[in-house]
Each structure stands twice: as structure tokens, then as C-alpha cells.
Z-matrix of the N, CA and C atoms (Angstrom, degrees):
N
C 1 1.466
C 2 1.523 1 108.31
N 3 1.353 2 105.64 1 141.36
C 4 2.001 3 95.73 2 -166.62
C 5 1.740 4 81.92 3 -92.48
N 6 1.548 5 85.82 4 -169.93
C 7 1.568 6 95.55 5 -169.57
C 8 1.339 7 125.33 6 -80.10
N 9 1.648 8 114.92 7 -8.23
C 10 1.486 9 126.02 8 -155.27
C 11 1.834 10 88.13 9 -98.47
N 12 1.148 11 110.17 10 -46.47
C 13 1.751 12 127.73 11 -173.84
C 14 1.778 13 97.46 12 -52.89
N 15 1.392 14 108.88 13 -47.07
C 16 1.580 15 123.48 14 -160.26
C 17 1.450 16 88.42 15 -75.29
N 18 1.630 17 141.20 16 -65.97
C 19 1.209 18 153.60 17 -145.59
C 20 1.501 19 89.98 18 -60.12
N 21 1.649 20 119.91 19 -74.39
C 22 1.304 21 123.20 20 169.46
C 23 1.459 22 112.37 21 -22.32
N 24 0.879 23 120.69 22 -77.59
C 25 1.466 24 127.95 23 -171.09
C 26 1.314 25 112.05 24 -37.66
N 27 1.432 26 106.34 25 -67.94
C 28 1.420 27 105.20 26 -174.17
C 29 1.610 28 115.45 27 -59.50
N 30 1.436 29 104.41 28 -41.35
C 31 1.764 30 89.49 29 173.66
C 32 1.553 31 131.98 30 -53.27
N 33 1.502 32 97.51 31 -34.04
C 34 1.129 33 110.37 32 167.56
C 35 1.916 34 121.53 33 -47.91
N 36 1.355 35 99.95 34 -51.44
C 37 1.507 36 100.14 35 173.95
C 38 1.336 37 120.96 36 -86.79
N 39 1.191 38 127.10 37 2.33
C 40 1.176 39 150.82 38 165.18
C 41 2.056 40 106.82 39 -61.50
N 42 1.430 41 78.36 40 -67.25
C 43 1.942 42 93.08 41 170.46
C 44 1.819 43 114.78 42 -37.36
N 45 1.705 44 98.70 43 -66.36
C 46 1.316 45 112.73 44 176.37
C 47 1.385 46 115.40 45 -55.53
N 48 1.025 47 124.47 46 -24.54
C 49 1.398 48 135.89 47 179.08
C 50 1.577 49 130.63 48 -58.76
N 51 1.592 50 72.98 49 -40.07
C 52 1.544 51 97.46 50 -169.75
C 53 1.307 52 107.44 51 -96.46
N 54 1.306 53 127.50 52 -33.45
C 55 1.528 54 130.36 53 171.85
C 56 1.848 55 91.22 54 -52.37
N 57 1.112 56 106.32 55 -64.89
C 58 1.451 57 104.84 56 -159.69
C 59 1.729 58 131.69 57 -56.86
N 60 1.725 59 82.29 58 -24.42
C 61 1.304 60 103.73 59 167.21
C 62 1.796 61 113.34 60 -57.26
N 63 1.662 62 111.62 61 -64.44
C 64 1.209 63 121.16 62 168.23
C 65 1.703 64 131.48 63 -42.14
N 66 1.600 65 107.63 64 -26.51
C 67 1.058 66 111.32 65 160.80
C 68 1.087 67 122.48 66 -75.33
N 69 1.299 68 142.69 67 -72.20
C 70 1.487 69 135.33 68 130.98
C 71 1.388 70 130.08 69 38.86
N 72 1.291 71 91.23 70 -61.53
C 73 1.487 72 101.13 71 -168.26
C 74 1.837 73 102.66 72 -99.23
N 75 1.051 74 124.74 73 -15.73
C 76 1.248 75 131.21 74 -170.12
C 77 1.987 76 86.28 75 -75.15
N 78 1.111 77 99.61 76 -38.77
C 79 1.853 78 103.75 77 -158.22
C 80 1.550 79 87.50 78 -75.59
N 81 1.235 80 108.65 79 -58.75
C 82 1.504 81 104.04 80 -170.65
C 83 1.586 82 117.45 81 -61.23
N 84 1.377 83 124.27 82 -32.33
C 85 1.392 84 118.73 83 152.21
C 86 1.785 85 114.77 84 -50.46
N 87 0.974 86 131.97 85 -62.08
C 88 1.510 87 136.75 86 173.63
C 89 1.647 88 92.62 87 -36.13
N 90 1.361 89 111.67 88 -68.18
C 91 1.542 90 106.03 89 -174.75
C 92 1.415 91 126.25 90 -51.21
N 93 1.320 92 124.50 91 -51.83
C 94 1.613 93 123.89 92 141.27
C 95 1.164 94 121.73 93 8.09
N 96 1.358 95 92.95 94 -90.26
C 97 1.634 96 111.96 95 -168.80
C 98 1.560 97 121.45 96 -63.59
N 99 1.529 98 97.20 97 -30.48
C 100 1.732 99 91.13 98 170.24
C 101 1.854 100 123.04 99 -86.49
N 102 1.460 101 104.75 100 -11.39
C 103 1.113 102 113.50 101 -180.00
C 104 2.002 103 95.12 102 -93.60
N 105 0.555 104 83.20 103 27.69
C 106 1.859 105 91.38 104 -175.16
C 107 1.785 106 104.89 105 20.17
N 108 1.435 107 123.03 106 41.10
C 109 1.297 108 129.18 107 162.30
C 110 1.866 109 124.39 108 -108.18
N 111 0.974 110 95.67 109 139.32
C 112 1.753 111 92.91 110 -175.30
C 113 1.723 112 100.98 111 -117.56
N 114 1.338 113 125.06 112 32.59
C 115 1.316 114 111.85 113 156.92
C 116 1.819 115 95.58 114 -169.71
N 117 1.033 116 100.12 115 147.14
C 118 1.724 117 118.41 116 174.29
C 119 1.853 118 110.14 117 -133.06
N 120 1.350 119 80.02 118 116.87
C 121 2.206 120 96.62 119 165.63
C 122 0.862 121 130.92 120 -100.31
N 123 1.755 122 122.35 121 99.16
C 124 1.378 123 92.69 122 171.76
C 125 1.648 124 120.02 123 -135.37
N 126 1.230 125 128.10 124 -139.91
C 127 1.874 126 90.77 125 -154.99
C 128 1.491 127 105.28 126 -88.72
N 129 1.709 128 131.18 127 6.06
C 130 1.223 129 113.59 128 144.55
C 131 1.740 130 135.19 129 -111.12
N 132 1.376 131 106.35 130 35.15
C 133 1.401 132 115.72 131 -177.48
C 134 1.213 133 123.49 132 171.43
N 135 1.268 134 119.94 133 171.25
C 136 1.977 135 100.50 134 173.83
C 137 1.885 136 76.78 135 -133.44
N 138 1.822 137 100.12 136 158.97
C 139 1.203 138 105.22 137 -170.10
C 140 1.698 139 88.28 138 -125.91
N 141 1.528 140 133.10 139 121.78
C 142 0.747 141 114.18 140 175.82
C 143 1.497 142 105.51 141 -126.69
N 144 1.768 143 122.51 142 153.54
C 145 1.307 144 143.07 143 -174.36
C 146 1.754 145 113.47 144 -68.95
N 147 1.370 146 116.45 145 77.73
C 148 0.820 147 118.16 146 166.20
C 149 1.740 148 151.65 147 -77.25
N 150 1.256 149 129.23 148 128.17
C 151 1.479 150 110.77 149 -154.83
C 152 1.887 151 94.89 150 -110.67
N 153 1.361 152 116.87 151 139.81
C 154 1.228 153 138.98 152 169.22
C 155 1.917 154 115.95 153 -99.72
N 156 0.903 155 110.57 154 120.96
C 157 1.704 156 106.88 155 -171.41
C 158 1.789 157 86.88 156 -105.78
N 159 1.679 158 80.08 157 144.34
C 160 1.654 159 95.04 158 174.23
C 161 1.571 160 98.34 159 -150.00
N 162 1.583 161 93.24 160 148.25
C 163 1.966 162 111.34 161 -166.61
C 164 1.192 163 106.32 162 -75.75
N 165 1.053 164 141.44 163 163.74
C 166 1.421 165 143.58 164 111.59
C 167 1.962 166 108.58 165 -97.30
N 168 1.331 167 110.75 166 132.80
C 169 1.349 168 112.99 167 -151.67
C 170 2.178 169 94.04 168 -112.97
N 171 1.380 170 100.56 169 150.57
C 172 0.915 171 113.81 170 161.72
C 173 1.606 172 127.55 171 -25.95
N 174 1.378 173 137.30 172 160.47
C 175 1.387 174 130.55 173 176.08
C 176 1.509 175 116.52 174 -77.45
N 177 1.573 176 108.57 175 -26.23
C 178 1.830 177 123.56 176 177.13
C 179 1.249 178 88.70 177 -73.34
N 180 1.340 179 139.87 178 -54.08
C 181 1.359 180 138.41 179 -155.43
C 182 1.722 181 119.03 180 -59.77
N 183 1.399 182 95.41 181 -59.84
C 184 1.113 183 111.13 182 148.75
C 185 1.446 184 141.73 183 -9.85
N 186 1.487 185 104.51 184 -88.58
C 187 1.295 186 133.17 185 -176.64
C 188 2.157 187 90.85 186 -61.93
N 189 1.172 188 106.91 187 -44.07
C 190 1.830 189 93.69 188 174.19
C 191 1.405 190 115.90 189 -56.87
N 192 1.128 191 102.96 190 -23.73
C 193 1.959 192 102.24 191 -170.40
C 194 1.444 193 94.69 192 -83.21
N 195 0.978 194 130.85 193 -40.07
C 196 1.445 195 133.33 194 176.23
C 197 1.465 196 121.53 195 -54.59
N 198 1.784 197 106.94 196 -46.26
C 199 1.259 198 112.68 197 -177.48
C 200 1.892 199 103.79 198 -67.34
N 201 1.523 200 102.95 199 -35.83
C 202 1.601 201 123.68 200 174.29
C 203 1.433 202 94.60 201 -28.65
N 204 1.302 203 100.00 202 -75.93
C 205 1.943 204 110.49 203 -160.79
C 206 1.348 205 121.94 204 -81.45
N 207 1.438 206 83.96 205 0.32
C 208 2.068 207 89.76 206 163.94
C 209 1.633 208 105.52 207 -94.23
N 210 1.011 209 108.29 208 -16.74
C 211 2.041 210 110.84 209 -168.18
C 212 1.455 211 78.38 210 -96.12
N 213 1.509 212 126.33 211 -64.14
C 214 1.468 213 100.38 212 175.68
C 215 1.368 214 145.78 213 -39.16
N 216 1.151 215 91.49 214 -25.41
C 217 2.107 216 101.33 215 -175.86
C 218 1.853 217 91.16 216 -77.35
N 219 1.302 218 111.48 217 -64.17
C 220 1.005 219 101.18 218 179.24
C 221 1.551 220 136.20 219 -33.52
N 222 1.523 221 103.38 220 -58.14
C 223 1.623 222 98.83 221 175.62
C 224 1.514 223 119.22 222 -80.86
N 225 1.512 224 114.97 223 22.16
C 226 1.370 225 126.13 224 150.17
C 227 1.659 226 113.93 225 -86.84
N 228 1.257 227 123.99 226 -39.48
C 229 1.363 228 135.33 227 -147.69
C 230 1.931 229 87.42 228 -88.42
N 231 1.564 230 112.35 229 -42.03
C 232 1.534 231 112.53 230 171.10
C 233 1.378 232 127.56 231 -59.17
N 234 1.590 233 94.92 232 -39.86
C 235 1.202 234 97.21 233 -171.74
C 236 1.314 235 118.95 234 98.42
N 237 1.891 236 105.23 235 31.31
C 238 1.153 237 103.74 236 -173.66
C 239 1.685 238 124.73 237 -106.70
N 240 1.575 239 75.15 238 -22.47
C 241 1.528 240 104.78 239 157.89
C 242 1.452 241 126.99 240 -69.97
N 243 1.524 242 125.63 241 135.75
C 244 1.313 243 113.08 242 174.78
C 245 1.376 244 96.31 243 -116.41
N 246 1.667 245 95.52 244 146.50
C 247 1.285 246 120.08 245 131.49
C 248 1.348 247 164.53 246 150.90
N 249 1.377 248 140.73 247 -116.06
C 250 1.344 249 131.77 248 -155.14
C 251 1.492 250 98.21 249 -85.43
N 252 1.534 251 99.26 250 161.67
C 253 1.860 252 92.93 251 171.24
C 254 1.875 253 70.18 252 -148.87
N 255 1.728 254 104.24 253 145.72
C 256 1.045 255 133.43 254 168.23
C 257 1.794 256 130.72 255 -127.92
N 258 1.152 257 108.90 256 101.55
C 259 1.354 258 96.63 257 -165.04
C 260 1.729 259 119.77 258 -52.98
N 261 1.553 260 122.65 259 156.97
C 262 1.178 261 112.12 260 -149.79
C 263 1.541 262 90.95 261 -147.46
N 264 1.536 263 151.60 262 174.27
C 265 1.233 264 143.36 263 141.33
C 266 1.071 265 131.42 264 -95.80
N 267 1.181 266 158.75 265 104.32
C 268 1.510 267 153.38 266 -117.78
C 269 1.839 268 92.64 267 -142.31
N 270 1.119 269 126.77 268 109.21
C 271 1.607 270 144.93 269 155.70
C 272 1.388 271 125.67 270 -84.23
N 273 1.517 272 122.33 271 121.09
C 274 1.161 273 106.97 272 -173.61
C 275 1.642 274 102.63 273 -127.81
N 276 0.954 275 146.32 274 108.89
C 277 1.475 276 130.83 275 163.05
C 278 0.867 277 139.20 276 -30.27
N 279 1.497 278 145.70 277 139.75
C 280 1.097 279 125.91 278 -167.79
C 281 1.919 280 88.51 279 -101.58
């Protein structure tokens, strides 16, 4: 199998992977919470219930991040900004 045939492929199951992964974990969170436990061991891992906090920010706050990414576009559009470019592989399905 050359490498372009293989790359496809694997992204492809990569995709499925990952859906399934997300399902998974949606059930096993549900399971968590009704088993009122936030970690499971068993003889190859412990899985534990982790929580991530995320903001919702003030209306001043806000409106700065905005002004942020408008001064940003700009000192991209000048050219005042530098920077990196990294090559990347981009797959699209048909």
C-alpha cells in the first residue's frame, strides 16, 4: 500500500475512532455520575472524572477581545505581524 492510499485510510479510521471515542465517554460520564464515583482502576489504568472550568466574561471584557482581534487582523493585513508557516496535510473527502 503506498503512503497516500495508507494516509487516507488511516485518517479515515482515525475519524471513526474518534466519534466513537466521544460516544464512549459521554456514557461513561452519565455512568459516573449515577454511580456517584469520579475515578475507576483497573489493572491497566485508572480513569478518572475530570472537570475543566470555562468563563463566560463580562461585556467590557468582551468587547476588549474583540477590539484584540481587530488590532490583530490589522497588524496581519500590514504586515506588522510576523509569521511562522508550517507545512501541514489537509484531507478532504470527496
Amino acid at each position: 500500500m503506498d503512503a497516500l492510499t495508507e494516509y487516507i485510510k488511516v485518517t479515515s479510521q482515525l475519524k471513526e475512532l474518534d466519534s466513537k471515542k466521544k460516544e464512549l465517554a459521554s456514557a461513561l460520564i452519565d455512568q459516573f455520575n449515577e454511580d456517584k464515583v469520579d475515578q475507576v482502576t483497573t489493572e491497566i489504568g485508572t480513569l478518572t472524572l475530570a472537570h475543566r472550568k470555562s468563563y463566560t466574561y463580562s461585556d467590557v471584557i468582551a468587547d476588549m477581545a474583540d477590539e484584540l482581534k481587530i488590532k490583530k487582523k490589522l497588524e496581519e493585513q500590514t504586515g506588522k505581524a510576523v509569521f511562522k508557516e508550517k507545512p501541514y496535510l489537509m484531507w478532504r473527502a470527496k
